[in-house]
C-alpha positions, 0 to 999 in steps of 0.5 A: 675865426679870428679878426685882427686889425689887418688879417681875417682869418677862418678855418672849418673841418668836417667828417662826412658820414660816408667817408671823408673829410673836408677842410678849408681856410681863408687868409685875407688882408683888410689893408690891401684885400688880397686873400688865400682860399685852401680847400682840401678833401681827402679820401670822399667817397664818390659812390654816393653822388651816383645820383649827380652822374646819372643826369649825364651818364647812363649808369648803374654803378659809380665807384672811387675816392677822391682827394684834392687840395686847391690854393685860390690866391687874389684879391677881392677888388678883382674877383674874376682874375684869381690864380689856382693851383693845387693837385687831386687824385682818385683811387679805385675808380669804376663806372658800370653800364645799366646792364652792371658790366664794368665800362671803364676803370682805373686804380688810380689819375693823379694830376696836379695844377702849377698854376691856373691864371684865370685872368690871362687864360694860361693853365699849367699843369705838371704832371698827368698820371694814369696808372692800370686802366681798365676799358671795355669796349662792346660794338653792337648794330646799335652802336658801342657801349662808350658812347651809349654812356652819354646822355644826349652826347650830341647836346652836350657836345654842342652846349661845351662847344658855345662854352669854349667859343665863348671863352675863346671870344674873351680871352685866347686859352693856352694849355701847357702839360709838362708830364703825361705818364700811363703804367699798364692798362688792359682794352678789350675789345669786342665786335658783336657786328659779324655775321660770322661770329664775335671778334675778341681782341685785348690789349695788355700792359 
């Protein structure tokens, strides 16, 4: 930490025992209370937070890393309007059902944000990328694994759609993607309704 008699600043580092670390760092300017917030995380081990998950998802396993950075620029006089930009990634990612049987995972989502303007609701991202999914999808009587992931999916379908009414209420929300790009992938699909037996399909590359 250090003060000066314009610019404040302040660093922290830490190692996180089951893998990771995490950095932050705060600019800010006592003259005209404009500041810069870094926040960085690289290489977090995500298996720990299964606990987290599991309030919305029905799971037994939770796999991946995670890394990101984010840069909130503003200014303390107006707190609610700041601009963040940044980027994350998560590598060997997998969820598993509670029967342990793999649902849906990838080796690896990049996406990186150019800028996201809280004050005007512009958000702006660069490039969306998805590479080897894996998705395996089971159709039952009772319905399909995918859904049967979700927790009271109804609920919280209605609860995001009075978030989304709301924030469209105060401010109109543009969405811009200027790259979306998916390499390989694997669906296998498999239809347990038949009276004639199990349908098997799979989709490839």
């Amino acid at each position: 930490i250090s003060f000066g008699n314009e610019q404040a600043k302040a660093g922290l580092e830490f190692a996180l025992t089951d893998g990771g670390t995490f950095t932050t760092n705060l600019d800010y300017n006592q003259t005209t209370s404009d500041f810069v917030w870094q926040m960085k995380v690289d290489k977090l081990n995500l298996a720990p937070f299964i606990k987290y998950a599991q309030a919305d998802l029905n799971i037994s396993k939770l796999q991946g890393i995670f890394s990101g950075n984010v840069t909130i620029r503003g200014n303390s006089n107006t707190p609610t309007t700041p601009i963040v930009s940044g980027s994350m990634n998560v590598n060997d990612f997998s969820l598993s059902d509670l029967e342990g049987k793999e649902v849906l995972a990838f080796s690896s989502v990049f996406i990186d944000a150019k800028e996201l303007n809280l004050a005007t609701g512009n958000y702006h991202f660069g490039k969306l990328q998805v590479n080897r999914p894996v998705i395996n999808a089971v159709l039952t009587p009772k319905g399909d694994n995918l859904s049967a992931l979700m927790k009271e999916a109804e609920a919280v379908a209605d609860t995001l759609k009075k978030k989304e009414e709301q924030l469209t209420e105060e401010t109109p929300l543009t969405y811009l993607l200027d790259e979306f790009r998916l390499t390989e992938g694997v669906l296998t699909f498999e239809d347990r309704t038949l009276k004639s037996g199990v349908f098997n399909y799979k989709i490839s590359s």
